[in-house]
Backbone as XML, in Angstrom:
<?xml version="1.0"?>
<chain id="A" units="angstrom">
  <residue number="1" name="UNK">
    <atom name="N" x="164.975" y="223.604" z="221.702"/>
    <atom name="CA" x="164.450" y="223.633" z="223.042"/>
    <atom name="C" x="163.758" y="224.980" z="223.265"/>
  </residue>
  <residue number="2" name="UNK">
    <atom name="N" x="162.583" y="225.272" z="223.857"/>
    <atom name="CA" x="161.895" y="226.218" z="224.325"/>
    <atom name="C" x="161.874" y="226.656" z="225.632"/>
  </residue>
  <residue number="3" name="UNK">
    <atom name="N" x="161.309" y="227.868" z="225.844"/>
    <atom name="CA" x="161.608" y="228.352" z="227.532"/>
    <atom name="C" x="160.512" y="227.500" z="228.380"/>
  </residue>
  <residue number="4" name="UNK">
    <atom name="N" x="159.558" y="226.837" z="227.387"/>
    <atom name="CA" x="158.704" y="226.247" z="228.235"/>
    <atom name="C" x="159.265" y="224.642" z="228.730"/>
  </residue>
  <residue number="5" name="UNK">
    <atom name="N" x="160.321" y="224.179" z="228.292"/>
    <atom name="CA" x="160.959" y="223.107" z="228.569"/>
    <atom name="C" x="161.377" y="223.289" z="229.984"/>
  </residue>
  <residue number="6" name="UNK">
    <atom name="N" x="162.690" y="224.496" z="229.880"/>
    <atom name="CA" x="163.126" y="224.480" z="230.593"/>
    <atom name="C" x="162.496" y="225.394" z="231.897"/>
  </residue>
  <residue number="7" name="UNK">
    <atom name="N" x="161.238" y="225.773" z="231.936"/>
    <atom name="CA" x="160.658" y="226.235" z="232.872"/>
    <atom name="C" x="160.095" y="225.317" z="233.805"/>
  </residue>
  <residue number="8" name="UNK">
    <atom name="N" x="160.651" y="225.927" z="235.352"/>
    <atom name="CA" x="160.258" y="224.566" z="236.389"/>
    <atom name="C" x="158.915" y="225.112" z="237.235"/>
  </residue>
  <residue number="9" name="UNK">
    <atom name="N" x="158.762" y="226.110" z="237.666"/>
    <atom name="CA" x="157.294" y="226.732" z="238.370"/>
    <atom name="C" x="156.395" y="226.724" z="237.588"/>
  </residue>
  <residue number="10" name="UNK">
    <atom name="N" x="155.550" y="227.223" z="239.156"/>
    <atom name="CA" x="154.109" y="227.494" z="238.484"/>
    <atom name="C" x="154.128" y="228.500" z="237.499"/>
  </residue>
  <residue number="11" name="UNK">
    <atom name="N" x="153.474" y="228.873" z="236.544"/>
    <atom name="CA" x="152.986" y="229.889" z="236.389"/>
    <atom name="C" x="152.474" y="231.613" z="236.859"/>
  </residue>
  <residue number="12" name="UNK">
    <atom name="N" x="151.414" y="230.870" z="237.719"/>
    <atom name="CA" x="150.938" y="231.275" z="238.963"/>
    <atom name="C" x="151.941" y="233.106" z="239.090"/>
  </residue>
  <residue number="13" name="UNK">
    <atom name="N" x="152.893" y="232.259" z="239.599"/>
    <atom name="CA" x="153.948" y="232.999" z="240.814"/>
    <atom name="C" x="154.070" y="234.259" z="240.044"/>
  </residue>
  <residue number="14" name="UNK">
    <atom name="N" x="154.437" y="234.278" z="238.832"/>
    <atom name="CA" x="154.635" y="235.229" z="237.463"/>
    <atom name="C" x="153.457" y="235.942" z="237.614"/>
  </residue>
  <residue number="15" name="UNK">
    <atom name="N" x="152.395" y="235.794" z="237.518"/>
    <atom name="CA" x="150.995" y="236.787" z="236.974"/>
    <atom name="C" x="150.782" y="237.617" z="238.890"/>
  </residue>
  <residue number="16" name="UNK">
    <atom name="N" x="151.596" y="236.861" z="239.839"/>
    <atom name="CA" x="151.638" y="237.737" z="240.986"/>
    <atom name="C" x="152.526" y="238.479" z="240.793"/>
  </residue>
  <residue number="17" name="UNK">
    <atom name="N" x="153.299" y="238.538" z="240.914"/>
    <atom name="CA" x="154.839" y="239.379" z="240.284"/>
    <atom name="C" x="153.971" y="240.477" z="239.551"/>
  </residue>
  <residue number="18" name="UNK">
    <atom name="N" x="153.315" y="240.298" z="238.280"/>
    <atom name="CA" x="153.246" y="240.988" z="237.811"/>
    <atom name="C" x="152.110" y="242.215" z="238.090"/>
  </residue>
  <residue number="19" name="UNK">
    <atom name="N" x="151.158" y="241.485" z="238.602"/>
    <atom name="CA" x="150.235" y="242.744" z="239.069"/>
    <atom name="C" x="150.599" y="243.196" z="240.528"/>
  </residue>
  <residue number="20" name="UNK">
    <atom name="N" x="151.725" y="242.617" z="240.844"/>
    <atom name="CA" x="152.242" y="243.516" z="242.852"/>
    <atom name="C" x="153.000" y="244.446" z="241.872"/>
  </residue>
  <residue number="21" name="UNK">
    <atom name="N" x="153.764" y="244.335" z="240.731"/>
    <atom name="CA" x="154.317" y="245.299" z="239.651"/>
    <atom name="C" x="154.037" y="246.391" z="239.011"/>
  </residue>
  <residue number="22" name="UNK">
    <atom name="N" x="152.745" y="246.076" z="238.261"/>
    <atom name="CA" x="151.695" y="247.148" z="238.089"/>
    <atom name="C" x="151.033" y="247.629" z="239.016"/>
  </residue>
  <residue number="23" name="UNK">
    <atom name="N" x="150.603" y="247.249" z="240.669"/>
    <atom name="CA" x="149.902" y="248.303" z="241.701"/>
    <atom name="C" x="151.375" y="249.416" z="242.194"/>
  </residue>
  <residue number="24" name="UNK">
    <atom name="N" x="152.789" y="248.318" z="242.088"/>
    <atom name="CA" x="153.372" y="249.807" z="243.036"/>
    <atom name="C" x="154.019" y="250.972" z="241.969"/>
  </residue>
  <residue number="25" name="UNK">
    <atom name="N" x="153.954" y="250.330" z="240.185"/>
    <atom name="CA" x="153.919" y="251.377" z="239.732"/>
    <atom name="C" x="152.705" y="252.705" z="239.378"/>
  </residue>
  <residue number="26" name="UNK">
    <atom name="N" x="151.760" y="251.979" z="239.510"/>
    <atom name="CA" x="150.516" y="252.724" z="239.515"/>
    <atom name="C" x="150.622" y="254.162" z="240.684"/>
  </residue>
  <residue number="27" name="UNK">
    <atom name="N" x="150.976" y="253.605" z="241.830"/>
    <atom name="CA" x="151.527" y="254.362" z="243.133"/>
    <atom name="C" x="152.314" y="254.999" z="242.567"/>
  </residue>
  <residue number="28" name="UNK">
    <atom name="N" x="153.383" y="255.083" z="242.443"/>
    <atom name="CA" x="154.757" y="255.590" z="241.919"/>
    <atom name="C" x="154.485" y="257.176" z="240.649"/>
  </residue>
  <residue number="29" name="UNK">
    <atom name="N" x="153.538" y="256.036" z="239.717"/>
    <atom name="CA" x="152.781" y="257.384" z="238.691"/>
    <atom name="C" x="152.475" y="258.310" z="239.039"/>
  </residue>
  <residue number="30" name="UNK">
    <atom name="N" x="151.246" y="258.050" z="240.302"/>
    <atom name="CA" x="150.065" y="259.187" z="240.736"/>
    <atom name="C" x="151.361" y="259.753" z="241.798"/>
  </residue>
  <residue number="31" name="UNK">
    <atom name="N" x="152.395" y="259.529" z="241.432"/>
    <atom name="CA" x="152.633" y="260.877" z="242.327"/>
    <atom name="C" x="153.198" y="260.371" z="244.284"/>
  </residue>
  <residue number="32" name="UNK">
    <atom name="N" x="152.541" y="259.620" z="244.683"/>
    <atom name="CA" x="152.832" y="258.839" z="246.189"/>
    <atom name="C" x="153.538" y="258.023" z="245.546"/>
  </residue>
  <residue number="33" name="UNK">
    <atom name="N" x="154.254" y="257.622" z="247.016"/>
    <atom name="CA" x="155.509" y="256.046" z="247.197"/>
    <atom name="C" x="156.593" y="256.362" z="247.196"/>
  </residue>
  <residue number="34" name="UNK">
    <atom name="N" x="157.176" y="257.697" z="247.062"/>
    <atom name="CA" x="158.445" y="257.598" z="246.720"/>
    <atom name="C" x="159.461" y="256.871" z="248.064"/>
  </residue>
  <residue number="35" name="UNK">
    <atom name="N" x="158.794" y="256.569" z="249.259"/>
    <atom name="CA" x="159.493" y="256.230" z="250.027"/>
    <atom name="C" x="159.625" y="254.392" z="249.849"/>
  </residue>
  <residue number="36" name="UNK">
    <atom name="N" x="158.667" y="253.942" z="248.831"/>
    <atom name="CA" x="158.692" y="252.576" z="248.594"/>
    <atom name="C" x="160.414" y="252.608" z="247.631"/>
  </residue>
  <residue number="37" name="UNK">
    <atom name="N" x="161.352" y="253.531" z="247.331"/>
    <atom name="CA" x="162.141" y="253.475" z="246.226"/>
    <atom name="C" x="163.531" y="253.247" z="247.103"/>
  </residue>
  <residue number="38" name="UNK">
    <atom name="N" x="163.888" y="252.337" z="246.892"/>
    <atom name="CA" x="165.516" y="251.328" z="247.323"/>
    <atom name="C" x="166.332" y="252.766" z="247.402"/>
  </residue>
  <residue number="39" name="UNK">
    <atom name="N" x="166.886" y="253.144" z="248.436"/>
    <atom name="CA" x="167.905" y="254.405" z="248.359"/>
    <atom name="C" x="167.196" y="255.592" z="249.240"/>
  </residue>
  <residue number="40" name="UNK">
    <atom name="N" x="166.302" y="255.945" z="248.008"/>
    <atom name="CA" x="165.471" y="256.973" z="248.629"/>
    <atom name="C" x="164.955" y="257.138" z="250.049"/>
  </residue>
  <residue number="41" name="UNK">
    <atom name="N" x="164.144" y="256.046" z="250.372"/>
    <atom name="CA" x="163.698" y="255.811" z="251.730"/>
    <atom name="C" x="164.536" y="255.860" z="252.918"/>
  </residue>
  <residue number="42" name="UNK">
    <atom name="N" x="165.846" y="255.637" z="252.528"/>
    <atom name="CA" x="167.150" y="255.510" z="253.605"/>
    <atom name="C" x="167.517" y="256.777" z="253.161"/>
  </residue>
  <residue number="43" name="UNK">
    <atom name="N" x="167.877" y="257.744" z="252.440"/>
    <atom name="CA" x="168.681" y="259.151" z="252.226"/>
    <atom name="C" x="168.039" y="260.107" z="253.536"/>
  </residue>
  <residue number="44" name="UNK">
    <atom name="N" x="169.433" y="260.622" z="253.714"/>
    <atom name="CA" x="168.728" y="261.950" z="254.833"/>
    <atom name="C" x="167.915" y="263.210" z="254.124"/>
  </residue>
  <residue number="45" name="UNK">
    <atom name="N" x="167.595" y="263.429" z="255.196"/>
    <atom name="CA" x="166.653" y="264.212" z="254.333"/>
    <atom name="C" x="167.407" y="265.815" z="253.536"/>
  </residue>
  <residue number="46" name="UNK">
    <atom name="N" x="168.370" y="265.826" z="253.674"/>
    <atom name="CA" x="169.484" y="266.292" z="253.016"/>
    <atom name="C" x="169.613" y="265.742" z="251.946"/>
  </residue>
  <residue number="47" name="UNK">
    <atom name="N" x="169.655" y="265.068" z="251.699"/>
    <atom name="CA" x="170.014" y="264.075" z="250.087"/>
    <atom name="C" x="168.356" y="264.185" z="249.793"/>
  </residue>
  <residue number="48" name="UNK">
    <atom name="N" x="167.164" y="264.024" z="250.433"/>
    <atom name="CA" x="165.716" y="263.719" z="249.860"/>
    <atom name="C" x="165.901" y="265.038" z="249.005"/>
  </residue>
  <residue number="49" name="UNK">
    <atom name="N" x="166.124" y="266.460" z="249.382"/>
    <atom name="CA" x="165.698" y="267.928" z="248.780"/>
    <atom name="C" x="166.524" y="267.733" z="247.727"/>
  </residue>
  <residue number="50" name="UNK">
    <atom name="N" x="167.446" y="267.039" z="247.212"/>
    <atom name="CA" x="167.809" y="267.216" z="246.108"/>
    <atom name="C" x="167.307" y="266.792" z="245.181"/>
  </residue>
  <residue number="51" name="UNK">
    <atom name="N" x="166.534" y="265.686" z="245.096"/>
    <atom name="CA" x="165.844" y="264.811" z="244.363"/>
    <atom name="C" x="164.111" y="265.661" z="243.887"/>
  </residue>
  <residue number="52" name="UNK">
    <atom name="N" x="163.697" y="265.587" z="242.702"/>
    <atom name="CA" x="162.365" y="265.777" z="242.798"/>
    <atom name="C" x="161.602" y="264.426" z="243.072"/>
  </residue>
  <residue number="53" name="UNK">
    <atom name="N" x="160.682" y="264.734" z="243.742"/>
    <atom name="CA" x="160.022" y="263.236" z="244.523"/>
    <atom name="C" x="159.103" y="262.819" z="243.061"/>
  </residue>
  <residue number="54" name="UNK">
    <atom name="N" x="158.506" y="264.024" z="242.583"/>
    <atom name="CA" x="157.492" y="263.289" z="241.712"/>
    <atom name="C" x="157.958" y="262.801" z="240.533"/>
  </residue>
  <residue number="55" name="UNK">
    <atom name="N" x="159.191" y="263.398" z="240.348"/>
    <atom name="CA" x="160.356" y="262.648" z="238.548"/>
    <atom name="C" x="160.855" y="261.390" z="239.027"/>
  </residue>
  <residue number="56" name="UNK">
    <atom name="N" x="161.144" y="261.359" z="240.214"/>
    <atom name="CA" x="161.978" y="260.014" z="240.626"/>
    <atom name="C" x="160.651" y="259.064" z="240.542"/>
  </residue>
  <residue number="57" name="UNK">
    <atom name="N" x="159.499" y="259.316" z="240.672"/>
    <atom name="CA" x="158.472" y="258.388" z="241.558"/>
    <atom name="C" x="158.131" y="258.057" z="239.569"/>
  </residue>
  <residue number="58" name="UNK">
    <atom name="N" x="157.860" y="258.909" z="238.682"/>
    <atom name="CA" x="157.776" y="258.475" z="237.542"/>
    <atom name="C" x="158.758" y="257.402" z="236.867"/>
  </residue>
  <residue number="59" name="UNK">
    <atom name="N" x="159.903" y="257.768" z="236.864"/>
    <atom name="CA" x="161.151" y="257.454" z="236.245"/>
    <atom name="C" x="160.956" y="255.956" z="236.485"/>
  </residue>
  <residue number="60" name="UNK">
    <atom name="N" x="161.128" y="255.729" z="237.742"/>
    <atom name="CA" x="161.186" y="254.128" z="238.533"/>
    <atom name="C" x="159.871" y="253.730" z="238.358"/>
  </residue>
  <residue number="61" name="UNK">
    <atom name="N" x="158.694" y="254.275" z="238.315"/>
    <atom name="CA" x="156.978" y="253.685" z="237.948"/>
    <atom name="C" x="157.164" y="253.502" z="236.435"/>
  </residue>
  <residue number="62" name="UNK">
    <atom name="N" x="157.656" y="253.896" z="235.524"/>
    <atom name="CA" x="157.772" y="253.536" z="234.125"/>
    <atom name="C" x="158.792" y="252.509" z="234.086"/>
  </residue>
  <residue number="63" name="UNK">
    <atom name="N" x="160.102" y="252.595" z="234.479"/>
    <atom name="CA" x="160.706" y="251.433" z="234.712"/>
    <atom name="C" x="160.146" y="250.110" z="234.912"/>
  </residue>
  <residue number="64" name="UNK">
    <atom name="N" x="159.719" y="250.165" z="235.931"/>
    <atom name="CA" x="158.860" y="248.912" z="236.930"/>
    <atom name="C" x="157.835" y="248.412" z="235.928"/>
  </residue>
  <residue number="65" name="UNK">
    <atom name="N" x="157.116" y="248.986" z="235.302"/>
    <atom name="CA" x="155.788" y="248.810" z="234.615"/>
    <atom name="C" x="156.250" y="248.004" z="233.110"/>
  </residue>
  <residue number="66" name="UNK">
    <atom name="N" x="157.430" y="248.707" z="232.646"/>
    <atom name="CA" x="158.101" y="248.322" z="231.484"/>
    <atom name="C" x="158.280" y="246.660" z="231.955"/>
  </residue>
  <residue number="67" name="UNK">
    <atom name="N" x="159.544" y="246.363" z="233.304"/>
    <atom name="CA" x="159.444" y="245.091" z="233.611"/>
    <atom name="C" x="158.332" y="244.330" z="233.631"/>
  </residue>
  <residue number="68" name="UNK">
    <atom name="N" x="156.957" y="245.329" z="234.163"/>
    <atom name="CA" x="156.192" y="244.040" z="234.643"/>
    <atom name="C" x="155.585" y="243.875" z="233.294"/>
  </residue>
  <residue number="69" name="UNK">
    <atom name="N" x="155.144" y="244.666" z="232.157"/>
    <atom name="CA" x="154.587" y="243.807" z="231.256"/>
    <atom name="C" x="155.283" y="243.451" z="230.515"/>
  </residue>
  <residue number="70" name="UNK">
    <atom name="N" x="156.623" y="243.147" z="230.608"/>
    <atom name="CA" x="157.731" y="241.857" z="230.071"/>
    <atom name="C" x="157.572" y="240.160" z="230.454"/>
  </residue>
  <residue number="71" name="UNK">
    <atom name="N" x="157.254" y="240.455" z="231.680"/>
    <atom name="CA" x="156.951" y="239.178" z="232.492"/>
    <atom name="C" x="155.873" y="238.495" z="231.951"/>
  </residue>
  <residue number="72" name="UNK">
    <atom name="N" x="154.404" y="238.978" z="231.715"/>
    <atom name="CA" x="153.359" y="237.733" z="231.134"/>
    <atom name="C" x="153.839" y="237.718" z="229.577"/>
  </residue>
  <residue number="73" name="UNK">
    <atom name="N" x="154.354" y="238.485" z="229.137"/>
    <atom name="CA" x="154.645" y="238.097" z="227.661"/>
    <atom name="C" x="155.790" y="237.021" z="227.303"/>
  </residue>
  <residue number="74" name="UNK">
    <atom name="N" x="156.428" y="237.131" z="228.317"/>
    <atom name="CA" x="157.506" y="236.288" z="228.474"/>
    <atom name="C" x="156.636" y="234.535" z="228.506"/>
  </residue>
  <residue number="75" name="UNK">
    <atom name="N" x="156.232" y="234.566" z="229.762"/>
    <atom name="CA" x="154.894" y="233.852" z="230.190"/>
    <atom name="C" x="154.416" y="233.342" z="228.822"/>
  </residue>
  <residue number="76" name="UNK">
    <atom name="N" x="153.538" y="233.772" z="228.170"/>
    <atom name="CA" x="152.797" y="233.642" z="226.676"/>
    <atom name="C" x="153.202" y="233.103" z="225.712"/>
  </residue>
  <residue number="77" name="UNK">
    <atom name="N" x="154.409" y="233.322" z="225.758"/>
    <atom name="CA" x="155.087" y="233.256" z="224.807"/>
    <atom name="C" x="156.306" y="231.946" z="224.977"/>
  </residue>
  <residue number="78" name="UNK">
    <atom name="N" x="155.962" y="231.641" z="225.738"/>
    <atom name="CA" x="157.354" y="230.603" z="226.502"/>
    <atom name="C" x="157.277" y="229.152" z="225.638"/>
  </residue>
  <residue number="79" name="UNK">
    <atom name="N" x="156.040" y="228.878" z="224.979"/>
    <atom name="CA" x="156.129" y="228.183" z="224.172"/>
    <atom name="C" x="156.469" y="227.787" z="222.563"/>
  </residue>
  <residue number="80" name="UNK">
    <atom name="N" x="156.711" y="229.194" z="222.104"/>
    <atom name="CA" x="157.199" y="229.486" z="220.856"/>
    <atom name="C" x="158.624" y="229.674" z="220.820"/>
  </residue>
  <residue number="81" name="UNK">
    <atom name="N" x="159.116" y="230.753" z="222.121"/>
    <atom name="CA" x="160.554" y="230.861" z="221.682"/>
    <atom name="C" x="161.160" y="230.197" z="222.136"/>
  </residue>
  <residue number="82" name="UNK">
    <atom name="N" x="162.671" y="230.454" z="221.390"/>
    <atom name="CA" x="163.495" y="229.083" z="221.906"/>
    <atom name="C" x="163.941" y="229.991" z="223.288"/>
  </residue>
  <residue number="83" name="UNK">
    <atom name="N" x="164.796" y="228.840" z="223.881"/>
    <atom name="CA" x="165.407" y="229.154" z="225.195"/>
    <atom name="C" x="166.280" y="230.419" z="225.286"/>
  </residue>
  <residue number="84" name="UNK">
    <atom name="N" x="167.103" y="230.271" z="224.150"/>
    <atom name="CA" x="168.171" y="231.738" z="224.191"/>
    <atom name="C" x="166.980" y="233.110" z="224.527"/>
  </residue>
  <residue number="85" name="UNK">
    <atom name="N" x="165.938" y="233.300" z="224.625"/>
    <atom name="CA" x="165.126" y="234.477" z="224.154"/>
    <atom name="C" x="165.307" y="234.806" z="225.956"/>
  </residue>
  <residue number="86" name="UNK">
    <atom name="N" x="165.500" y="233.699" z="226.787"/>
    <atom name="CA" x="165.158" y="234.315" z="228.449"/>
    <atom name="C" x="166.399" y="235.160" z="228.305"/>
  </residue>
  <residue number="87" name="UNK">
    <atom name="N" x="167.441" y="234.916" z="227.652"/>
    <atom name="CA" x="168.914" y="235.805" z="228.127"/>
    <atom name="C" x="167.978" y="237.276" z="227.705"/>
  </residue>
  <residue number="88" name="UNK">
    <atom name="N" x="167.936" y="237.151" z="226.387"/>
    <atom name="CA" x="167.550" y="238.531" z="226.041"/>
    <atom name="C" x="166.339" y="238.849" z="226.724"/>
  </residue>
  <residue number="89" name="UNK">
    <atom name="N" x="165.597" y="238.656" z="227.217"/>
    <atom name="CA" x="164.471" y="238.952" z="228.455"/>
    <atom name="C" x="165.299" y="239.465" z="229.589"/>
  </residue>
  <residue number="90" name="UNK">
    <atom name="N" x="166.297" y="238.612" z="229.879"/>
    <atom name="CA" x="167.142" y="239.059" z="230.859"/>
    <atom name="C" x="168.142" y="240.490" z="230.253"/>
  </residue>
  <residue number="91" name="UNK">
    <atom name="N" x="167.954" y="240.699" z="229.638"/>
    <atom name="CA" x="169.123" y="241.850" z="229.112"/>
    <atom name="C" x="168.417" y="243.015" z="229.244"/>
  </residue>
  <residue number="92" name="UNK">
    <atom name="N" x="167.142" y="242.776" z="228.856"/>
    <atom name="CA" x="166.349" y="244.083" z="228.766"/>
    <atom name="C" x="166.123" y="244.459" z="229.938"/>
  </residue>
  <residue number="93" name="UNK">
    <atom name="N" x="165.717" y="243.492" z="231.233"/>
    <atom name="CA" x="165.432" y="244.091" z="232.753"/>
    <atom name="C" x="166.555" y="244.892" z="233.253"/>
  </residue>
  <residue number="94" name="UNK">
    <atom name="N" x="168.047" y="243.968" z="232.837"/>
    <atom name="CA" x="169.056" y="244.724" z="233.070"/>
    <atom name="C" x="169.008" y="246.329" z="232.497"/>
  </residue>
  <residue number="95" name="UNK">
    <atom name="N" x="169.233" y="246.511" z="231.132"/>
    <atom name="CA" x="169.320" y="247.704" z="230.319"/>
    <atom name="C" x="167.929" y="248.567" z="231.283"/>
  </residue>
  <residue number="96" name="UNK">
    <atom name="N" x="166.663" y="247.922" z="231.663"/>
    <atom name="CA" x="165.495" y="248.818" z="231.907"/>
    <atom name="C" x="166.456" y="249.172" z="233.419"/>
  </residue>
  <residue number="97" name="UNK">
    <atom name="N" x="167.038" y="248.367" z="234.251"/>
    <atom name="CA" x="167.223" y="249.306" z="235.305"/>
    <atom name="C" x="168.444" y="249.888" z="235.479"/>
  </residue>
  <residue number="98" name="UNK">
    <atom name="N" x="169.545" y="250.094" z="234.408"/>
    <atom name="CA" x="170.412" y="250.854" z="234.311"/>
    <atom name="C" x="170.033" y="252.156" z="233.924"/>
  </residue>
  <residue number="99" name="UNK">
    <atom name="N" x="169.030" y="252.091" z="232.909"/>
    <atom name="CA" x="168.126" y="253.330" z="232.478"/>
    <atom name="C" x="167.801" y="254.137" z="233.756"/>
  </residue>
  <residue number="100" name="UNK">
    <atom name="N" x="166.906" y="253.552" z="234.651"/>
    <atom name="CA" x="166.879" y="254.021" z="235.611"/>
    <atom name="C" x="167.347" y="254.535" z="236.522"/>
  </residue>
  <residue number="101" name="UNK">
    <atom name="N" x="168.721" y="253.575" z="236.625"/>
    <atom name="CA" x="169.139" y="254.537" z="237.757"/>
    <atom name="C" x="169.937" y="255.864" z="237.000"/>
  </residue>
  <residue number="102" name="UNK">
    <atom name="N" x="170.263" y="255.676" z="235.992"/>
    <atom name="CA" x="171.056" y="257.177" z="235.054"/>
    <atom name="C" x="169.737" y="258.214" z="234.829"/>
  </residue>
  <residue number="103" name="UNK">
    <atom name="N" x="168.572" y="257.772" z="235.035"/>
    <atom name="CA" x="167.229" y="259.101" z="234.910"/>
    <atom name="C" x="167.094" y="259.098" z="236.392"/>
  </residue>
  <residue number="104" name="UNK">
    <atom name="N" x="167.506" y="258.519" z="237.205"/>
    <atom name="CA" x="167.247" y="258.971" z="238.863"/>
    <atom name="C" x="168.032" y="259.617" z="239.094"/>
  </residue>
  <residue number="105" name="UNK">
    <atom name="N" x="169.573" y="259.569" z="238.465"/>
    <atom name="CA" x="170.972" y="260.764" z="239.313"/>
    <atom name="C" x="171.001" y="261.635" z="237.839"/>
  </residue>
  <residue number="106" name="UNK">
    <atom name="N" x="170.194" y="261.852" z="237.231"/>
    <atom name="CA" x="170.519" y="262.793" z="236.356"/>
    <atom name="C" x="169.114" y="263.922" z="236.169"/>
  </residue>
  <residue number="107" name="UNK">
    <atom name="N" x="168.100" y="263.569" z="235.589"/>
    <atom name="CA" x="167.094" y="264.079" z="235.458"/>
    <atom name="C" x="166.091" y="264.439" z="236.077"/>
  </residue>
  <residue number="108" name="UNK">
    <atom name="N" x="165.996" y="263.416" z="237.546"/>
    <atom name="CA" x="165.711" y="263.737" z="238.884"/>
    <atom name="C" x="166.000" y="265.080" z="239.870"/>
  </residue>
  <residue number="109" name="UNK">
    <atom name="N" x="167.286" y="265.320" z="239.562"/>
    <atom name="CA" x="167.962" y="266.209" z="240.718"/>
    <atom name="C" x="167.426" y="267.692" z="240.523"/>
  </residue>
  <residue number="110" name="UNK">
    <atom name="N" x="167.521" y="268.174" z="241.543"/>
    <atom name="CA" x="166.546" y="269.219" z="241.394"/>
    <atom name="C" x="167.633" y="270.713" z="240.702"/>
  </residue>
</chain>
């Protein structure tokens, strides 16, 4: 069985995902957005000065970017591999945002 069996959507929905993925890491790169970042945006601004804005805004823009060009390859590819391959698709988003948050409370802090 292949992932394309058991895949029930469009397509479509995926190649949006993926470039709303690549614009807010693009943001995130150059440096702006850090207030687009889950946590961050809510911290007082007591907790913001500890953080460097522009390592955090990288850290999570390489993250994000890593996910999003997982997604059309996933996509592409949905007809060759077998089904077990979504777990490990799924393992890696996991592992990519555990990464993350251990380079946001570690390598981030000022």
């Amino acid at each position: 069985m292949t992932m394309k069996e058991l895949s029930t959507g469009p397509d479509w929905i995926v190649w949006v995902v993926f470039f709303i993925l690549v614009f807010v890491s693009a943001v995130l790169l150059s440096g702006h957005g850090a207030n687009l970042i889950a946590g961050y945006n809510t911290a007082t601004k007591e907790e913001k000065e500890k953080y460097d804005k522009k390592k955090l805004g990288r850290v999570v823009g390489v993250g994000l970017l890593a996910i999003a060009f997982l997604l059309p390859f996933a996509v592409l590819t949905q007809a060759i591999f077998p089904a077990w391959v979504a777990y490990v698709f799924l393992g890696v988003v996991i592992v990519d945002c555990i990464v993350m948050i251990i380079l946001a409370n570690t390598i981030c802090r000022k």
